[in-house]
N, C-alpha and C positions, 0 to 999 in steps of 0.2 A: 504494500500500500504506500502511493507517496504521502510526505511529509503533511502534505495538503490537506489531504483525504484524511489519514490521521487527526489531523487539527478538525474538520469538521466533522466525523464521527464522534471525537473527543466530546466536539460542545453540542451534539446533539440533534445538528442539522441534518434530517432527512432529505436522502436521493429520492429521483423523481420516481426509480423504482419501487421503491420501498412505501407500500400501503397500509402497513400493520397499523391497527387501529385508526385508521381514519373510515369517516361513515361511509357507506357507500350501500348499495342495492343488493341485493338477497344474489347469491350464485347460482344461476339456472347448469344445473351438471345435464351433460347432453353424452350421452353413449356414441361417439361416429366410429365408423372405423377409419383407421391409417390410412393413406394413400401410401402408393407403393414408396414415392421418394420419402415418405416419412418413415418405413421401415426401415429402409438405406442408411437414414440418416443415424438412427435408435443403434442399428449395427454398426455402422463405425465408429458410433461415440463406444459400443461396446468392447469390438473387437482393440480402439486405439487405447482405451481404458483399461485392459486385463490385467492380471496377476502378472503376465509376461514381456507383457511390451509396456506397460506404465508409461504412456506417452502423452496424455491428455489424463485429465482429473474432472468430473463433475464442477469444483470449484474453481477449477480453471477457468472450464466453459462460464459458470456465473461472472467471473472476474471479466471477462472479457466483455461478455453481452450487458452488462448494467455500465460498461464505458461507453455504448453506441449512442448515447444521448436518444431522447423521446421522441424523435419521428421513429425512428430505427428500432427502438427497442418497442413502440406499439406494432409491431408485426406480430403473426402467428410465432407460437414456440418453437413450434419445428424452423421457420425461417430463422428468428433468432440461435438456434444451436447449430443450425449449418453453417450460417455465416462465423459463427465465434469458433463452430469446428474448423475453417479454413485459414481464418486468422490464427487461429494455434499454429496448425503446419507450415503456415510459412514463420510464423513465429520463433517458432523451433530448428528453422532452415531443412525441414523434412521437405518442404516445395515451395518453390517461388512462385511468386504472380504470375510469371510468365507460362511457368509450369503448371500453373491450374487452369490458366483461359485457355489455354489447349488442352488441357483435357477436357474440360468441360466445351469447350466447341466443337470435339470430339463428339461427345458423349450426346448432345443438342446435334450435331448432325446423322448420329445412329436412329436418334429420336425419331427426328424429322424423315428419314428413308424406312423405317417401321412401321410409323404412319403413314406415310403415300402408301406402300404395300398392303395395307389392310384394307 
């Protein structure tokens, strides 16, 4: 945590994250199922998180996504953990920028030829 963030956790000032106890409207809980890239996503936070490869941490991932400031961080969770899972890897020098828009314009071009195919 920097110096900063320390000083204002210190004195008590709430991030825009952080909603504990303030009012707000009843949680309507809704059962959906996953989309498939949100199972992807669940998996690599698990498979990079294992006993084995300790490469990512759940509080990583939080440390990360509560830095995106409030446009960013009001997106779905599954958005929010892909993105802070991407920031990690390059974070870590596991992959660079360069290295992920190619994979993923890769990945977005298999998409897009699977779909005309159908």
């Amino acid at each position: 945590m920097a110096s900063n963030e320390a000083e204002i956790a210190g004195a008590g000032i709430k991030g825009y994250h952080d909603v504990g106890g303030d009012p707000g409207a009843a949680v309507e809980c809704v059962e959906a199922p996953w989309l498939y890239w949100q199972k992807v996503t669940e998996s690599l936070r698990n498979v990079l998180g294992d006993a084995r490869r300790n490469l990512v941490s759940v509080d990583e991932i939080r440390r990360v996504f509560e830095t995106f400031g409030k446009d960013r961080y009001d997106a779905g969770f599954y958005e929010r953990r892909t993105e802070a899972l991407a920031f990690l890897l390059v974070e870590k020098q596991v992959l660079s920028w360069p290295e992920l828009e190619q994979r993923m314009a890769a990945i977005a071009a298999r998409s897009g030829a699977e779909a005309a195919g159908r």
